[in-house]
C-alpha positions as MATLAB code, in Angstrom:
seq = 'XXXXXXXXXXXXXXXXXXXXXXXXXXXXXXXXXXXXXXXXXXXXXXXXXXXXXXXXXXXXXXXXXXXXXXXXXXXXXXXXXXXXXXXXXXXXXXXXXXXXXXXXXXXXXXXXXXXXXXXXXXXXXXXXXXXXXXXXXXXXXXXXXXXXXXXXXXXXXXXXXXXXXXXXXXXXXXXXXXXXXXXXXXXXXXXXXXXXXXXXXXXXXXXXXXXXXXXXXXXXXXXXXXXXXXXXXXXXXXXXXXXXXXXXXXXXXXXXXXXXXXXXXXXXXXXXXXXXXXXXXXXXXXXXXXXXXXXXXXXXXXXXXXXXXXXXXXXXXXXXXXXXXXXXXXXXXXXXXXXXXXXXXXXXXXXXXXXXXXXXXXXXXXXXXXXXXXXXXXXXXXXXXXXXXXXXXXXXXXXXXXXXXXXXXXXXXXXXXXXXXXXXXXXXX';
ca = [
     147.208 -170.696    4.124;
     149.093 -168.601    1.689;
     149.206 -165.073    2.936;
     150.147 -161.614    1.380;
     151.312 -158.886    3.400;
     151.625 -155.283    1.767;
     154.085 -152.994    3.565;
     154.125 -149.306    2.542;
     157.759 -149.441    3.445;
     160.738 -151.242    3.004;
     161.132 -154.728    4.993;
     164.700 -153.800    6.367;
     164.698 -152.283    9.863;
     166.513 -148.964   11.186;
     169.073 -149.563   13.265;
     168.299 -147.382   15.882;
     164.902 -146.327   16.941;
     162.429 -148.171   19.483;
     159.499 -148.772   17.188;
     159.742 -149.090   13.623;
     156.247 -150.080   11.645;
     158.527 -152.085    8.781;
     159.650 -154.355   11.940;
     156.284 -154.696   13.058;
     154.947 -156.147   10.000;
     158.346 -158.347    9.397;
     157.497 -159.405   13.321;
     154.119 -159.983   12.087;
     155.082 -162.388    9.069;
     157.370 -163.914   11.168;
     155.035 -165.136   13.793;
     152.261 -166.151   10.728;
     155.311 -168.184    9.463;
     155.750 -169.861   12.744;
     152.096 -170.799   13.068;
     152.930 -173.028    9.562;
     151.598 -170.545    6.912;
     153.476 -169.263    3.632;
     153.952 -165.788    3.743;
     154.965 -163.538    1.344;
     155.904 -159.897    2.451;
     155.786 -157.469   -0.705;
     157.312 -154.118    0.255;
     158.591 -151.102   -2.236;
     162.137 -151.131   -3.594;
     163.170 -148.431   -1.041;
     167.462 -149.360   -2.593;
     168.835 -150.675   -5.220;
     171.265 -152.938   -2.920;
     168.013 -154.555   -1.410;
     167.858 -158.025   -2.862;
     164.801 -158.298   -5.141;
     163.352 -161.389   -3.071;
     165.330 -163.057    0.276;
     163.882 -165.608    2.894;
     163.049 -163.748    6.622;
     162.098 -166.795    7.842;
     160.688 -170.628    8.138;
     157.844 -169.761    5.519;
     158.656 -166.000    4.853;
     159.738 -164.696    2.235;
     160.019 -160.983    1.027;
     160.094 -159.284   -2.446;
     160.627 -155.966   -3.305;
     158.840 -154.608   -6.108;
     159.457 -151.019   -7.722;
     156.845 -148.653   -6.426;
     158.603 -145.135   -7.439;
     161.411 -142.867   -7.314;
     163.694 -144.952   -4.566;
     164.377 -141.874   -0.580;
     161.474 -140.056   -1.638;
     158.770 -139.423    0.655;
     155.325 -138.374    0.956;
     155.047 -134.405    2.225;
     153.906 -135.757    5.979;
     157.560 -137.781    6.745;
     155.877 -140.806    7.620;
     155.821 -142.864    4.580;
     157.506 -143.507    1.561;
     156.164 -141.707   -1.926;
     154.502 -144.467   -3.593;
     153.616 -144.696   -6.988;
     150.450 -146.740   -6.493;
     149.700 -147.517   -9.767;
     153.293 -148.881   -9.902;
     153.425 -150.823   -6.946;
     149.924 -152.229   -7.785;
     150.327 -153.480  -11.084;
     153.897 -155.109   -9.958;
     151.066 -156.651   -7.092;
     148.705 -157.808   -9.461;
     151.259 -159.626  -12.294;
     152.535 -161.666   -8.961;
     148.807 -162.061   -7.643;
     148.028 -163.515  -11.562;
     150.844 -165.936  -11.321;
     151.192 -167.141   -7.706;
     147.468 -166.642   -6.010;
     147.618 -165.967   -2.197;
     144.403 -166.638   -0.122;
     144.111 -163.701    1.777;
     146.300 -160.337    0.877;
     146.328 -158.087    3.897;
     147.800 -154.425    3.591;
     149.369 -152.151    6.146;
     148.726 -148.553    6.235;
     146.621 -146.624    3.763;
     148.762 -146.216    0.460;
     149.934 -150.090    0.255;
     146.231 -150.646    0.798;
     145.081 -148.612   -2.175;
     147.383 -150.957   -3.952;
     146.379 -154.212   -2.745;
     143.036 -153.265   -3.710;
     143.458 -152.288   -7.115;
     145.771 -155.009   -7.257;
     143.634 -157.574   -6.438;
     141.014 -156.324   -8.530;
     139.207 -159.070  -10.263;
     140.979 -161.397   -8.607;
     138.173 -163.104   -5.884;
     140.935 -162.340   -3.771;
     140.591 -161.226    0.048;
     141.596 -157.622    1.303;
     142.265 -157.134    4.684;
     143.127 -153.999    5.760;
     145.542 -152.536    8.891;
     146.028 -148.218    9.838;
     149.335 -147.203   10.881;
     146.834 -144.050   11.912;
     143.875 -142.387   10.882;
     144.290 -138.978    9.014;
     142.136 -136.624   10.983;
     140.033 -136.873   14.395;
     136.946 -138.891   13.863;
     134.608 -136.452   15.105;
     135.746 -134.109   12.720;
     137.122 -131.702   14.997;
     139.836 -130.704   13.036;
     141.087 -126.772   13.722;
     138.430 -124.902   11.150;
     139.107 -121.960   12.788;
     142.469 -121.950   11.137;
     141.196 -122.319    7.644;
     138.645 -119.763    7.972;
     140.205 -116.651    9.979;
     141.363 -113.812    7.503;
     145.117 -113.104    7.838;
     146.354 -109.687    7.237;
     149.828 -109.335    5.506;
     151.631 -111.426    3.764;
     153.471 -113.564    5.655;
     149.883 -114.421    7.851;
     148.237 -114.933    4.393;
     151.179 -117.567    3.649;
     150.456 -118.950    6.822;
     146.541 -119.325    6.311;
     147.397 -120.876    2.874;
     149.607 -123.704    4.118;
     147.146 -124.302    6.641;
     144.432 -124.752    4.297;
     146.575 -126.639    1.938;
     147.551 -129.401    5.058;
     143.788 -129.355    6.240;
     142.678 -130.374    2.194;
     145.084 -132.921    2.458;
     144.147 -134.134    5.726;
     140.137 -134.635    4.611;
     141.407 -135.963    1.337;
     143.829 -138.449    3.393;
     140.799 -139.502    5.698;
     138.326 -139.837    2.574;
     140.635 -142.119    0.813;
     141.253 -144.139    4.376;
     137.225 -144.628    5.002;
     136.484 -145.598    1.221;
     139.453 -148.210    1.492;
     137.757 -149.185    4.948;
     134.464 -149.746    3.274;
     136.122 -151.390    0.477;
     138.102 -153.747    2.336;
     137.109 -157.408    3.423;
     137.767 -156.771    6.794;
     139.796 -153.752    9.163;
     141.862 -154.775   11.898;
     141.897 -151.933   14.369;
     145.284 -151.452   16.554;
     142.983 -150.549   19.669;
     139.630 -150.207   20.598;
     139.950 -146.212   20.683;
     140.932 -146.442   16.478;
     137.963 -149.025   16.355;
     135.719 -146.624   17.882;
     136.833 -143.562   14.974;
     136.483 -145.872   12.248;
     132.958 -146.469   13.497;
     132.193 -143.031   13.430;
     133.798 -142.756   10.235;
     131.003 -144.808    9.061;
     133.095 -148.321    8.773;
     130.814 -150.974    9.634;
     131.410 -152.206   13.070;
     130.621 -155.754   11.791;
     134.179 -155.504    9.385;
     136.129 -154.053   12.436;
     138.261 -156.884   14.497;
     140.531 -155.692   17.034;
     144.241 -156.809   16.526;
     146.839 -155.038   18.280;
     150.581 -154.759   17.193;
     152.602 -157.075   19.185;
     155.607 -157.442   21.552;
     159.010 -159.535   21.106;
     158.789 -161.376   24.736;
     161.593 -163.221   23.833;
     164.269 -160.149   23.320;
     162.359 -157.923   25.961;
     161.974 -159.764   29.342;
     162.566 -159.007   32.769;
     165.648 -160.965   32.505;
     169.003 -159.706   30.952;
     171.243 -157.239   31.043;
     170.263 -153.683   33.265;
     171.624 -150.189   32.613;
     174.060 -148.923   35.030;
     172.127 -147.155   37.841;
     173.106 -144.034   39.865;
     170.553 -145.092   43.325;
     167.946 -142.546   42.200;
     164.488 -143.335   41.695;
     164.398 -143.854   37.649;
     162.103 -142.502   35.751;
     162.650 -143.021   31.353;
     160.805 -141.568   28.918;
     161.394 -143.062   25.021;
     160.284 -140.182   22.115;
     160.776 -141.078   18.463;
     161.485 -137.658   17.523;
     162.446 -134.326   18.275;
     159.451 -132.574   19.261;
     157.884 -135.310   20.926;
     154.377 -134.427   22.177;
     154.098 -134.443   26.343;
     157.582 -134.261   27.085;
     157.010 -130.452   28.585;
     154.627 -132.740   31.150;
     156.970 -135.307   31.774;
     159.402 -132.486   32.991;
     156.772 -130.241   34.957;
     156.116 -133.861   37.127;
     159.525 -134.411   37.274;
     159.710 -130.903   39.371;
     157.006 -132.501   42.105;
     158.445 -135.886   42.116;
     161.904 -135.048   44.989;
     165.058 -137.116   44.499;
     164.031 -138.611   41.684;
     165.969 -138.264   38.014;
     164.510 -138.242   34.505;
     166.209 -139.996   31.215;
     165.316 -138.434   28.066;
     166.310 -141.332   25.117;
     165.780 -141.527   21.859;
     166.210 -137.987   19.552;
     169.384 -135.903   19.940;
     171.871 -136.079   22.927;
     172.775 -132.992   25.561;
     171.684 -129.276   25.416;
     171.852 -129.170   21.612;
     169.550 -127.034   19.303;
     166.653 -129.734   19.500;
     166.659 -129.662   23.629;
     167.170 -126.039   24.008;
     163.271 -125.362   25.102;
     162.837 -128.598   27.421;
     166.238 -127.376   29.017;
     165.514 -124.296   29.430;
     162.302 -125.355   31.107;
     163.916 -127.963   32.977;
     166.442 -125.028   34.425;
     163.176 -122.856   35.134;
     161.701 -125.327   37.224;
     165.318 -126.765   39.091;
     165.541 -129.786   37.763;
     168.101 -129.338   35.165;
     170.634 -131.614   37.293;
     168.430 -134.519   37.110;
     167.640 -134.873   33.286;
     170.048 -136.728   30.922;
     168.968 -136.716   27.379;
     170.327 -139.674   25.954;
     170.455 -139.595   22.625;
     169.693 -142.285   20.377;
     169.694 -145.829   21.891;
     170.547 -148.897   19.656;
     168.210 -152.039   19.676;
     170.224 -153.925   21.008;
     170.745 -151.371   24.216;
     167.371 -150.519   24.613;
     165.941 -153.705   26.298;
     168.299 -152.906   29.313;
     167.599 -149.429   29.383;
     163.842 -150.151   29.592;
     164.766 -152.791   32.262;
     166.636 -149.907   34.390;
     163.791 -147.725   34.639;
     161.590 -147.943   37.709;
     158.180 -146.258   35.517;
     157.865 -145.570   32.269;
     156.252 -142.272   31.048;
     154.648 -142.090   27.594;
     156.205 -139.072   26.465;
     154.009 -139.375   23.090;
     150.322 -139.530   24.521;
     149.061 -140.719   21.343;
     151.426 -143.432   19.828;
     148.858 -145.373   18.061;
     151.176 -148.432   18.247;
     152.196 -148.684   22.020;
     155.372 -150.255   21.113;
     157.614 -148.505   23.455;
     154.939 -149.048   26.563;
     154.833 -153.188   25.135;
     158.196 -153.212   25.678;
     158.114 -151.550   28.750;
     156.005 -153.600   29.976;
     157.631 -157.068   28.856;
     160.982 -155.945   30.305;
     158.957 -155.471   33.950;
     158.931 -151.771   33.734;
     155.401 -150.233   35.081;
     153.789 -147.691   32.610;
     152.546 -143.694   32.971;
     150.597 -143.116   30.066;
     147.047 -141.107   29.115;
     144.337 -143.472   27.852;
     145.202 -143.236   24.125;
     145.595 -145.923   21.446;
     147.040 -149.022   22.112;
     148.637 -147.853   25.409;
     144.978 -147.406   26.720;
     144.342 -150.806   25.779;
     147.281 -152.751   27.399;
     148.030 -150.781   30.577;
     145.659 -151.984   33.634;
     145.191 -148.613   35.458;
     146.594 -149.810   39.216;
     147.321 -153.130   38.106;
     149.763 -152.840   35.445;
     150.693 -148.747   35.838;
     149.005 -145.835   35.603;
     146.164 -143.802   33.281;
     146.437 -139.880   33.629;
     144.534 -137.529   31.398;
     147.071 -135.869   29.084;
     148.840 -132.379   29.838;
     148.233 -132.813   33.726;
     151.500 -132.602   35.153;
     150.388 -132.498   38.508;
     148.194 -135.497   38.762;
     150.993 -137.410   37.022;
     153.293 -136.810   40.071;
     151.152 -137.704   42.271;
     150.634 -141.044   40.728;
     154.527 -141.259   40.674;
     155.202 -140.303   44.299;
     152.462 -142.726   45.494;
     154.040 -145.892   43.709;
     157.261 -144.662   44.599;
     156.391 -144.643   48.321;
     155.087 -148.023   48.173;
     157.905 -150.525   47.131;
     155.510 -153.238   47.583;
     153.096 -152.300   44.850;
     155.806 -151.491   42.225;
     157.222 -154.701   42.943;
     153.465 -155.661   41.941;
     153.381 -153.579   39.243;
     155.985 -155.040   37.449;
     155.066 -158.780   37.685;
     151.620 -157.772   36.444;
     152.841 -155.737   33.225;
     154.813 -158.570   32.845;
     152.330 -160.900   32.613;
     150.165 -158.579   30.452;
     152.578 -157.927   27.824;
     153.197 -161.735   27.500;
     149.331 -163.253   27.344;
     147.914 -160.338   25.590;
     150.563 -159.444   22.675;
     153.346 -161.799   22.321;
     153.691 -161.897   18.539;
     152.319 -165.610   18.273;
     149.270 -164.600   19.979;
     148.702 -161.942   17.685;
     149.690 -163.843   15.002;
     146.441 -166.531   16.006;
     144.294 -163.837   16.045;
     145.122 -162.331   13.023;
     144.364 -165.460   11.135;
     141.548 -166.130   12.360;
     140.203 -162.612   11.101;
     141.598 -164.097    7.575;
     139.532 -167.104    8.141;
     136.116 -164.947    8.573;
     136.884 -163.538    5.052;
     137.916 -166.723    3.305;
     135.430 -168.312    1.245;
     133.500 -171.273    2.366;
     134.914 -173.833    0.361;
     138.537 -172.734    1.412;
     137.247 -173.079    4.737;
     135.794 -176.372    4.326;
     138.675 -178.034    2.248;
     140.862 -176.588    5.469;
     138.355 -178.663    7.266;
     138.118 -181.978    5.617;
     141.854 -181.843    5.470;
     142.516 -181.411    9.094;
     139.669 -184.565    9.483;
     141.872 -186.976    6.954;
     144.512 -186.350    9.207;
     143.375 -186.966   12.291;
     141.918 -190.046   10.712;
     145.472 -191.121    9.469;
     146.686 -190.317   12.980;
     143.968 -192.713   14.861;
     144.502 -195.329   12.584;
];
């Protein structure tokens, strides 16, 4: 099969961070590569020292294709500025030349462009959500749009408010007409499944396919971070103001002897720390938080391999990489049932399912396990085997084709057929 994925992003990976949705995708085409089809990954020109096509892989290739002004980015952070018409029509002249099967677009703004790109092509759109824009039950904060403010500075405040809101709605209107329009959606967890749903997505387009785990580079074997003979407990955040990590401390203050490692963000009792320190002094626990600072990949595996648990400092990653590779090292997971993290971790099988912002009920999941050596030795060789029969890469890789497959037309399907039956004939005679 010759597959098209559409990155919003550019194809080369940071070199620090734990999760990275460009090295998702690339793991993605990688493992579609290993299963024997051609891939092609077409991401934006995010340099102009990034070659304009290179080989990732066996089968995989990339090509980067202008799709705006190169650094800038869209007002939320998360993605690149792209110019879809741009990036589309760049799409389409390839599409024209060099037909794929199946073209399958990650996050919202490359999927604008595979489908306009594709236009008029008979050519297959499937479609993937780094996140939705809004909550699906549409509980976003009206009160904030609505409530007078007095002054100026309060009337400021009320306008940027209702400026991010009309962006949000327009965000989530764009996301549920491109769900609509799409061949198929591949959901990330059963929770996003649920809000496309209600978003009016017909279940019967919806396939759940998680983002996968490298269980080659994270496994219980390898290399382990120096220990000190505490209890360990490691929390990963992505960014600064991490959501949860005020609840990770507060257990940490009912959990005795045991010590707390902050990575990922900035190191010691800088600016960005000063509020969790000073929290962490309020509650005596100062002397048993290090915040780490950033952590290479390549020193992250035996960090995550050091820890005896796991908490998910940000209770609504909608990828669950951190927790995957948590998991895949041996390293039992905290989390609150959210996204893919609510999916993967077996509540007293695999870790542990609190409801967010509950401090208290987190410790006492912590000091139980903690007191029973037994069942964390359990623990582990359960997550373990989760992380590497539910989402190694080339498991998600099979099931991602074979929501291609359900969108391919018949005749592609049935020349795959009579192929694979001229072989086998070949083979028995």
């Amino acid at each position: 099969m010759r597959i098209a994925l559409v990155a919003s992003q550019s194809s080369s990976p940071r070199p620090r961070g734990a999760a990275d949705h460009s090295q998702r995708v690339t793991s993605l085409a990688e493992a579609l590569g290993r299963l024997g089809h051609q891939v092609t990954l077409y991401a934006p020109n995010g340099s102009p020292a990034q070659p304009a096509k290179a080989t990732l892989g066996p089968g995989v290739t990339v090509e980067h294709l202008p799709a705006g002004p190169a650094g800038s980015r869209r007002p939320s952070g998360d993605e690149p500025a792209l110019d879809i018409p741009v990036f589309s029509d760049h799409l389409a002249r390839r599409w024209r030349q060099n037909p794929p099967d199946v073209a399958h677009a990650h996050f919202w703004t490359s999927g604008l462009a595979a489908l306009a790109g594709a236009r008029g092509l008979n050519l297959p759109v499937v479609q993937t959500f780094q996140s939705l824009g809004a909550p699906a039950d549409g509980s976003h904060r009206k009160a904030d749009v609505s409530r007078p403010a007095r002054g100026s500075r309060r009337a400021s405040d009320a306008a940027g408010r209702r400026q991010d809101t009309g962006h949000q709605l327009a965000q989530v209107r764009l996301q549920v007409c491109l769900a609509r329009n799409a061949n198929a959606v591949l959901a990330t967890s059963s929770e996003q499944m649920t809000k496309l749903t209600r978003l009016g997505v017909p279940r019967a387009s919806i396939r759940v396919v998680p983002w996968g785990v490298d269980t080659g580079r994270f496994a219980p074997e390898g290399p382990v971070a120096k220990r000190n003979g505490r209890p360990r407990l490691l929390a990963v955040r992505q960014s600064a103001d991490e959501p949860g990590l005020e609840t990770v401390i507060r257990a940490l203050a009912e959990v005795p002897d045991a010590e707390l490692l902050v990575a990922g963000g900035p190191s010691g009792s800088g600016p960005a720390n000063q509020n969790l320190a000073g929290l962490a002094r309020d509650l005596g626990v100062a002397d048993r938080i290090t915040f780490t600072g950033d952590v290479s990949r390549t020193h992250l595996p035996a960090l995550l391999r050091s820890a005896d648990v796991l908490l998910s400092g940000e209770w609504e990653d909608p990828s669950g990489t951190v927790a995957l590779q948590a998991m895949a090292c041996g390293t039992p997971v905290a989390a609150s049932a959210a996204g893919v993290v609510g999916d993967a971790v077996i509540d007293g099988t695999t870790g542990f399912l609190v409801p967010p912002g509950q401090p208290s009920a987190l410790a006492h999941r912590i000091r139980h396990l903690f007191a029973s050596p037994m069942q964390l030795e359990a623990f582990s060789i359960a997550a373990v085997d989760r992380a590497r029969s539910r989402y190694s890469w080339d498991r998600i890789g099979r099931e991602t084709v074979q929501a291609y497959e359900r969108c391919l037309p018949h005749q592609f399907l049935a020349t795959d057929e009579t192929e694979a039956e001229d072989a086998d004939s070949s083979l028995e005679g």
